[in-house]
DSSP file (Angstrom, degrees, kcal/mol; ACC not computed):
  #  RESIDUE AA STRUCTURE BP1 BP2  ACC     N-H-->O    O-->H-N    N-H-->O    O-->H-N    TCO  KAPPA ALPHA  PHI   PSI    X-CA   Y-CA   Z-CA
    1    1 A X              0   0    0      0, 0.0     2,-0.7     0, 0.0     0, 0.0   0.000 360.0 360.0 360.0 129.0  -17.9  -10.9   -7.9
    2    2 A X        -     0   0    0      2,-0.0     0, 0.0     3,-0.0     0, 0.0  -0.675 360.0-133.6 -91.8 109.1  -15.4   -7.6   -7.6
    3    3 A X        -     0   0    0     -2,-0.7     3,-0.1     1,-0.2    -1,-0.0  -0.424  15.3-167.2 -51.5 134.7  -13.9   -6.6  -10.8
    4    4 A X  S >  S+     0   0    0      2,-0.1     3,-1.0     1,-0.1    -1,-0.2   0.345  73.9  84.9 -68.7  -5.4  -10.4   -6.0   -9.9
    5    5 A X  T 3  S+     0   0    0      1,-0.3    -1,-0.1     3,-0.0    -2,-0.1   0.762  87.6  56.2 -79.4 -22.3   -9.8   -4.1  -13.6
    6    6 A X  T 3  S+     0   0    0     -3,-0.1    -1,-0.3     2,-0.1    -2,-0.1   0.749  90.7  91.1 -88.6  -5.9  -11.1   -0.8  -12.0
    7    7 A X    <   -     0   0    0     -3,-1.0     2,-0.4     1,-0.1    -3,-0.1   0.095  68.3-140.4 -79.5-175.7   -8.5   -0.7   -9.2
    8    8 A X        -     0   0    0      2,-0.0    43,-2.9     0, 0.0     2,-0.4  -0.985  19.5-168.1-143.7 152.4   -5.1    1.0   -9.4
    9    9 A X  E     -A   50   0A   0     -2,-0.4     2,-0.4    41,-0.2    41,-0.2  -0.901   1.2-161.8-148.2 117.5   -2.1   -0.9   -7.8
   10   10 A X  E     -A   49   0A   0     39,-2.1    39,-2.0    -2,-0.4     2,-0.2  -0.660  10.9-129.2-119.7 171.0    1.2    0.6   -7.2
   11   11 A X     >  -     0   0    0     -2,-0.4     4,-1.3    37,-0.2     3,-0.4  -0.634  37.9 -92.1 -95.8 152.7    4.6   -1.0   -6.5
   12   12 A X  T  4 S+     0   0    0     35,-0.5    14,-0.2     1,-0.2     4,-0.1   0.247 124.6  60.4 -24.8 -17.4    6.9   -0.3   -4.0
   13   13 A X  T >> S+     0   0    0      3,-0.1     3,-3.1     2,-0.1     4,-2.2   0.961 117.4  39.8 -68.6 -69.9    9.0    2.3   -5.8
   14   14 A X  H 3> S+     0   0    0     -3,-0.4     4,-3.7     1,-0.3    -2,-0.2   0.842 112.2  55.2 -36.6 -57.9    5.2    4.5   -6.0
   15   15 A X  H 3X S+     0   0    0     -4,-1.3     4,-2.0     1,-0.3    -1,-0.3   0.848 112.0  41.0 -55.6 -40.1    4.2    3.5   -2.7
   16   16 A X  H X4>S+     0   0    0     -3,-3.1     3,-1.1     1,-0.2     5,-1.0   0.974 116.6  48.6 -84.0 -28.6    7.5    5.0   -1.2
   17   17 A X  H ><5S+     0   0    0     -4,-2.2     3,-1.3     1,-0.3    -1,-0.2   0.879 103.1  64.6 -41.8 -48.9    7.4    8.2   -3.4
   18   18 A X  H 3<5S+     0   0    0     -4,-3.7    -1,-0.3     1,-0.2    -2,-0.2   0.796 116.2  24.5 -51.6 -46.9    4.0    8.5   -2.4
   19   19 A X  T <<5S-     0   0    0     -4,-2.0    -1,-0.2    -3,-1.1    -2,-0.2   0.087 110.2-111.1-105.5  25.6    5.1    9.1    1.3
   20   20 A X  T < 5S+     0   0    0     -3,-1.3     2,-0.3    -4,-0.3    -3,-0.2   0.895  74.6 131.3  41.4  63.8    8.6   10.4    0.5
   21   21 A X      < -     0   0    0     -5,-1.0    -1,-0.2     1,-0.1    -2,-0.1  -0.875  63.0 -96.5-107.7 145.3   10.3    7.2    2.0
   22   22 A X        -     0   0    0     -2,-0.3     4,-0.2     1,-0.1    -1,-0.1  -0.179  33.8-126.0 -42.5 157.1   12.9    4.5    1.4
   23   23 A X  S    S+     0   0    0      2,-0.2     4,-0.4     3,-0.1    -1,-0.1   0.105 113.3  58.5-112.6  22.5   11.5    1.6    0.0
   24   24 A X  S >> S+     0   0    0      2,-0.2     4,-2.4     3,-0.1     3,-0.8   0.807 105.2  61.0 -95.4 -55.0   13.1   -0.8    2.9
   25   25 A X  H 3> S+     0   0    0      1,-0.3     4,-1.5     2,-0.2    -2,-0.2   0.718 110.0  36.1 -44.2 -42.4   10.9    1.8    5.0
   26   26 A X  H >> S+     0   0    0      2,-0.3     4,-1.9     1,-0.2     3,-1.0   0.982 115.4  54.4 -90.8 -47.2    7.4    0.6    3.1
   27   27 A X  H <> S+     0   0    0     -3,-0.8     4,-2.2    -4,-0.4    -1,-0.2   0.853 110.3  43.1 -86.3 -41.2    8.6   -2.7    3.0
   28   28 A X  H 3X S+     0   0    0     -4,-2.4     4,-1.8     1,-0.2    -1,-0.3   0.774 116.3  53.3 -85.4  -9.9    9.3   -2.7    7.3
   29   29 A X  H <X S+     0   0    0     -4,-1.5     4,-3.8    -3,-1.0     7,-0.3   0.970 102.3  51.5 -67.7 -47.8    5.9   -1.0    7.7
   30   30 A X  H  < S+     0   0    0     -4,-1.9    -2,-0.1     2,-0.2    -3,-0.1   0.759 119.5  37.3 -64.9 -32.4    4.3   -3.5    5.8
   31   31 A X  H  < S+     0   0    0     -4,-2.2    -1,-0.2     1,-0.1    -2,-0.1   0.952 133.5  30.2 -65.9 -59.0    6.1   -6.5    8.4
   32   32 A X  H  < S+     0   0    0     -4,-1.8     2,-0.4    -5,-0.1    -2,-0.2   0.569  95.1  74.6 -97.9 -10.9    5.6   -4.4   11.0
   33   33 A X     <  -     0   0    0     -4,-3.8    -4,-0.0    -5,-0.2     0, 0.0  -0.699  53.3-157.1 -86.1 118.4    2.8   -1.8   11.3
   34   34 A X  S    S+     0   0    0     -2,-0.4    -1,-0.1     1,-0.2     4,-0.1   0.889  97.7  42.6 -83.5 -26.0   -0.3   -4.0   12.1
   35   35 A X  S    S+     0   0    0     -3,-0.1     2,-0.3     2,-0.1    -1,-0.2   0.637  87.1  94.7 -84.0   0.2   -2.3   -0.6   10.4
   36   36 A X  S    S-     0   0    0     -7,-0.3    18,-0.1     1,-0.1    -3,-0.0  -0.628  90.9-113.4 -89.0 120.2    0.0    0.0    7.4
   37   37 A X        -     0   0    0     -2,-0.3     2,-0.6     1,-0.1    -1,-0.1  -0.237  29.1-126.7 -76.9 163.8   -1.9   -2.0    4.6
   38   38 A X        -     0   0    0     -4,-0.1    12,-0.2    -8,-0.1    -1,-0.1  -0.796  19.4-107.9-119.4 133.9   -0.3   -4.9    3.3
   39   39 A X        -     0   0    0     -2,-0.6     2,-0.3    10,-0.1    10,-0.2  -0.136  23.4-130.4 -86.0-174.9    0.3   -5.7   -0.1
   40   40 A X  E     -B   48   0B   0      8,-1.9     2,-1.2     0, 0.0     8,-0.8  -0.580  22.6-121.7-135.4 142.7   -1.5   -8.5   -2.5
   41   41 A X  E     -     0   0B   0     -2,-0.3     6,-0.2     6,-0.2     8,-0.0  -0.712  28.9-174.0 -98.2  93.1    0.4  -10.8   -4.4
   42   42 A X  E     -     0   0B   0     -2,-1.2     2,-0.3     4,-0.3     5,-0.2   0.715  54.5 -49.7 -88.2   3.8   -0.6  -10.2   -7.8
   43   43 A X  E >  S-B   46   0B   0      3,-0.7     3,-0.5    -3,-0.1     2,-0.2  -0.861  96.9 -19.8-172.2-127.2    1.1  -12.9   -9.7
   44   44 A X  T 3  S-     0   0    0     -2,-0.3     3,-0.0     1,-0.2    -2,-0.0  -0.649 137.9  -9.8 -73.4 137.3    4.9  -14.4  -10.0
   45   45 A X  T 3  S+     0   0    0     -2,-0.2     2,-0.4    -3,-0.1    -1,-0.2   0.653 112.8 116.5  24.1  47.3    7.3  -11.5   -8.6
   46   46 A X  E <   +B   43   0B   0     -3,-0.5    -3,-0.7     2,-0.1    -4,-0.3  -0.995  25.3 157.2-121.2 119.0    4.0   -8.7   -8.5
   47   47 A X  E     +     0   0B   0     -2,-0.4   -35,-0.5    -6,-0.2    -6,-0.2  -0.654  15.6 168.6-152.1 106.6    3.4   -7.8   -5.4
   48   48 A X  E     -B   40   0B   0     -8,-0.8    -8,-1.9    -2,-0.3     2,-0.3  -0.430  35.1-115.3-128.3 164.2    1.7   -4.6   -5.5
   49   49 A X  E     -A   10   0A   0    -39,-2.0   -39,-2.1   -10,-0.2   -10,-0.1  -0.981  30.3-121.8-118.3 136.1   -0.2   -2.2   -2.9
   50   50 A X  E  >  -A    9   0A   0     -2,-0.3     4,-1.0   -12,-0.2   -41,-0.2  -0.322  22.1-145.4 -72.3 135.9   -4.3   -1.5   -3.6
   51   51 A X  H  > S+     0   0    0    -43,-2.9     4,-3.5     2,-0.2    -1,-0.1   0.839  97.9  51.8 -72.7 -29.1   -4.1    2.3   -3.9
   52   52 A X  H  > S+     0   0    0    -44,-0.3     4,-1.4     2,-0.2    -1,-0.1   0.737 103.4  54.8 -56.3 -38.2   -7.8    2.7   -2.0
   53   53 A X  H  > S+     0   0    0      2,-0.2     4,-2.8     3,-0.1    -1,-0.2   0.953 111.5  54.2 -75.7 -48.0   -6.5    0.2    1.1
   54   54 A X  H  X S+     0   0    0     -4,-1.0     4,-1.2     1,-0.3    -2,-0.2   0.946 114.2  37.7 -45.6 -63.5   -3.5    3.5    1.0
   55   55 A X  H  X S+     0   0    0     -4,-3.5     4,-2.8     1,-0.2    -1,-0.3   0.827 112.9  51.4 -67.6 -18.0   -6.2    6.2    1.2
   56   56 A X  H  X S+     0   0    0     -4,-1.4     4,-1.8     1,-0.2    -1,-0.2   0.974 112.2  49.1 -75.2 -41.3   -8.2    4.6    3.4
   57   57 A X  H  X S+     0   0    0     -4,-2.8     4,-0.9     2,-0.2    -2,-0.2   0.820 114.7  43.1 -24.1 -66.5   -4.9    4.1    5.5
   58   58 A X  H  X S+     0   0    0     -4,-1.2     4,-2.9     1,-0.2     5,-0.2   0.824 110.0  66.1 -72.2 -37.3   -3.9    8.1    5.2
   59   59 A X  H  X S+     0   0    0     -4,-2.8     4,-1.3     1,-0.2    -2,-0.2   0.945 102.3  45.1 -35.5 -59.0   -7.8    8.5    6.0
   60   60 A X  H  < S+     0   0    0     -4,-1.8    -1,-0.2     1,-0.3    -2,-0.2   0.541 107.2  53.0 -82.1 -17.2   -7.4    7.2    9.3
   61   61 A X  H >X S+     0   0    0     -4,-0.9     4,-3.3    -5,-0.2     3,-1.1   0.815 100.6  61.7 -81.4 -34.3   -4.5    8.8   10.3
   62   62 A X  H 3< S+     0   0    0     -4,-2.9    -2,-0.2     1,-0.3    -3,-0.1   0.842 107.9  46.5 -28.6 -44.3   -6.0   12.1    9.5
   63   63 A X  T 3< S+     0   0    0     -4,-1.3    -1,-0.3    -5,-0.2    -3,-0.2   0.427 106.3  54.5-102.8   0.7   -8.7   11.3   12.1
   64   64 A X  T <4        0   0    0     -3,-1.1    -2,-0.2    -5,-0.2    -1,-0.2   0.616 360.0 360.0 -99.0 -33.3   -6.5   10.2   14.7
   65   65 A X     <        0   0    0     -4,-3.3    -2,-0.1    -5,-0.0    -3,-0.1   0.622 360.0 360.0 -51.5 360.0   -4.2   13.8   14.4
């Protein structure tokens, strides 16, 4: 079983800060970007993105530049 307690999970505000975006921007990547990771529903109105699925994300653009 994978503890979820060690992960770090940030909200859309973070997410967009993180890549100096609007946060309708993260929100139409997330519909529309089939590589853009896609956030987790973590309970009633939570809906967060795994910060690790992010780097692995920025990883892999790195290697495609």
């Amino acid at each position: 079983m994978t503890s979820q307690t060690n992960q770090a999970w940030l909200n859309a505000n973070q997410v967009a800060d993180r890549y100096g975006v609007g946060v309708a921007t993260i929100w139409r990547w997330s519909k529309a970007r089939t590589e853009f990771p896609k956030p987790k529903k973590l309970g009633d109105n939570c809906t967060r993105w795994n910060l690790a699925d992010l780097e692995a994300w920025e990883s892999s653009r790195e290697e495609v530049a």
